[in-house]
Structure formats: structure tokens, C-alpha cells
N, C-alpha and C positions, 0 to 999 in steps of 0.2 A: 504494500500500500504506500502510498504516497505521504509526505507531510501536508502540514498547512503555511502556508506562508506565515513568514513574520509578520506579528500583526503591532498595529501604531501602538492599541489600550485597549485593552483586553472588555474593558468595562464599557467601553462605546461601542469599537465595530465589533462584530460576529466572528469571524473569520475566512479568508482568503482561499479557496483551492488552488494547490501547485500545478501546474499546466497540465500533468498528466493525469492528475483524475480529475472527479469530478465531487467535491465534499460536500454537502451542506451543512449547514449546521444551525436547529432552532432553538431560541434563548426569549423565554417571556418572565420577564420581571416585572413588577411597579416602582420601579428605582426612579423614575422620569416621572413619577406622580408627583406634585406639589399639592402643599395645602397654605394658603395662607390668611390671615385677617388683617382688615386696616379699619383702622378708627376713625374719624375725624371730626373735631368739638374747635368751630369756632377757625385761630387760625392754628391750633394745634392738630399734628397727623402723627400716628402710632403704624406702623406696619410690622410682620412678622409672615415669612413664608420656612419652608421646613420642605423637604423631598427626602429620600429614602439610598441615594447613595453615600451614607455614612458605615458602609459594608457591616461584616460581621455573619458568620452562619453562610450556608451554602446549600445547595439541594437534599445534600445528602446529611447533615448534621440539624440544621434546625430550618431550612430555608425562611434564614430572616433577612430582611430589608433595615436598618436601623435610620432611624429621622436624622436627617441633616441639615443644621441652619445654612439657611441660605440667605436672608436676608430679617435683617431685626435694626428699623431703625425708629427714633422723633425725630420730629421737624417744627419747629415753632418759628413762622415768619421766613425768615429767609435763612435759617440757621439750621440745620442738619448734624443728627451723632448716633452712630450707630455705625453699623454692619450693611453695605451694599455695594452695586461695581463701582469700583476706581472712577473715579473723576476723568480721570486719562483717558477712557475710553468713550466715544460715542454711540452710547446706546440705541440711537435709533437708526445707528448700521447693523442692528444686531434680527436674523430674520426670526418671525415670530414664530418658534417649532419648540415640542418637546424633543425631542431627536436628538442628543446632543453629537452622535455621529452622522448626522446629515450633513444639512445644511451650514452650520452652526460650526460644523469640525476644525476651520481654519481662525476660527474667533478664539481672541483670549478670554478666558472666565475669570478674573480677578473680581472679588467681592472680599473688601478689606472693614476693617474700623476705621474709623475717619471721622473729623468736624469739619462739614462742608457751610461755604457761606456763598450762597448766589443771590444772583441780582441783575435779572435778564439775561442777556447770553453769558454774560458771564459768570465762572465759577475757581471757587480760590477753597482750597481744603489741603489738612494737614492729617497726612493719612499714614496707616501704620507700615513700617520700613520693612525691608525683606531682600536680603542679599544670599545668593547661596554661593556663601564662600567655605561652607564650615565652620571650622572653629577659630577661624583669623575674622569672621565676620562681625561686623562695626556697627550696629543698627540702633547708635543711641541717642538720635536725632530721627524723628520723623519726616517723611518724605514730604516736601510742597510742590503743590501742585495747581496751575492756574493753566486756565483755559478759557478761549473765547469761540461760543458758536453763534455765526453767522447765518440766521434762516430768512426763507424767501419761497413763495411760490415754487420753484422749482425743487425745494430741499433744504437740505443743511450741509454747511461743514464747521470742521473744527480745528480749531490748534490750539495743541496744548505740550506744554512743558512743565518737566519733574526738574 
């Protein structure tokens, strides 16, 4: 028999067949489930979402899914503190799919702590640092980060800088 190709993450795609066979292979989780609730009183917002790739167990031992935060933040006025994506990133290039090996496969998922402050396209947050140096790594300054999106009929863009 044949192998399976290397695969990217095991936890996204499926897996690959090597030219000479022909493999499949069927994988049904709810690991891509989210559940989330949002609050909101006034000019205060409360959000909290949870999905189910925080591993643990497997088919054969207890097939379990464990919740993983994905996003817990407030926001009062134009002040933000919590858990959600990076400021860095332009969310609304992000396509709207649970799939995360689709569509989505080439996006970065970065959802950090952070205290964001916006104020129209603009946004200015100091968010949590993350170097993978090991144990030479220096991450005792938070990361700043500012950015300006520009929208219009046709769309948006952004630039921003760490």
C-alpha cells in the first residue's frame, strides 16, 4: 500500500493520497462548532465565543472535543480589553466559512489580549508580545500597534504597523 502525503495540520486538512493509490479518508468532528454570546447595555459590549479545538481524547479513548476560547472581550466607547484578532490584521479580508482548511487556510488566526482604542478608521492597541525565540526570548514590552483603514464604496484597505 501506498503512504499519505505529508500533510500541512493534521487538525485542518484530511489527508492527501500519494499518486499511486487512491486513499480516502472520513473525519466528522464538531471542533468548527462555535458558540458565542454578546451583550450590549447602552455604550457598553460584553462578547465571549468558545469552539471545540482545545483537543484532548480521541475516537478511541473518550472522543472528546474540549471548548476553546476564542474570543472574550468589553468594549466601552471606543476602548476595547480582552481576547480577539490582532489589530494587524484586516478582518474583513477574512472569508466568512467555518472550514478552517478551506478557504481561510492561507489567513493568519492571531487572537491575542490586547487594549485597543479606535476612533474611525483608525486603530492604536497594545497587544500581548510573542516571539518564538525560546528561551533567549525578550517579551517584556508589549507589542504596539497602529493602523489606518481606509473605506469607500468599493472596499477597504489597511496599513498597519507593529
Amino acid at each position: 500500500m501506498g503512504t499519505l502525503a505529508r500533510q500541512t495540520n493534521n487538525d485542518y486538512w484530511i489527508g492527501v493520497a500519494s499518486v499511486t493509490d487512491d486513499i480516502s479518508t472520513t473525519k466528522l468532528t464538531v471542533n468548527e462548532t462555535r458558540f458565542n454570546a454578546k451583550y450590549v447595555h447602552g455604550d457598553v459590549t460584553g462578547f465571549i465565543e468558545l469552539d471545540f479545538y482545545g483537543g484532548g481524547g480521541n475516537q478511541i479513548i473518550s472522543n472528546s472535543s474540549n471548548p476553546r476560547l476564542r474570543h472574550a472581550f468589553i468594549k466601552y466607547k471606543n476602548i476595547m480589553v480582552g481576547q480577539t484578532w490582532t489589530t494587524f490584521m484586516n478582518t474583513t479580508a477574512l472569508a466568512e466559512a467555518a472550514d478552517f482548511g478551506g478557504p481561510l487556510v492561507a489567513s493568519s488566526f492571531i487572537r491575542q489580549g490586547q487594549i485597543r482604542y479606535t476612533n474611525g478608521g483608525l486603530q492604536i492597541s497594545l497587544e500581548n508580545p510573542y516571539s518564538d525565540l525560546g528561551e533567549s526570548s525578550q517579551d517584556s514590552i508589549p507589542d504596539f500597534i497602529a493602523k489606518y483603514t481606509f473605506k469607500g464604496d468599493w472596499g477597504n484597505v489597511s496599513v498597519a504597523l507593529v
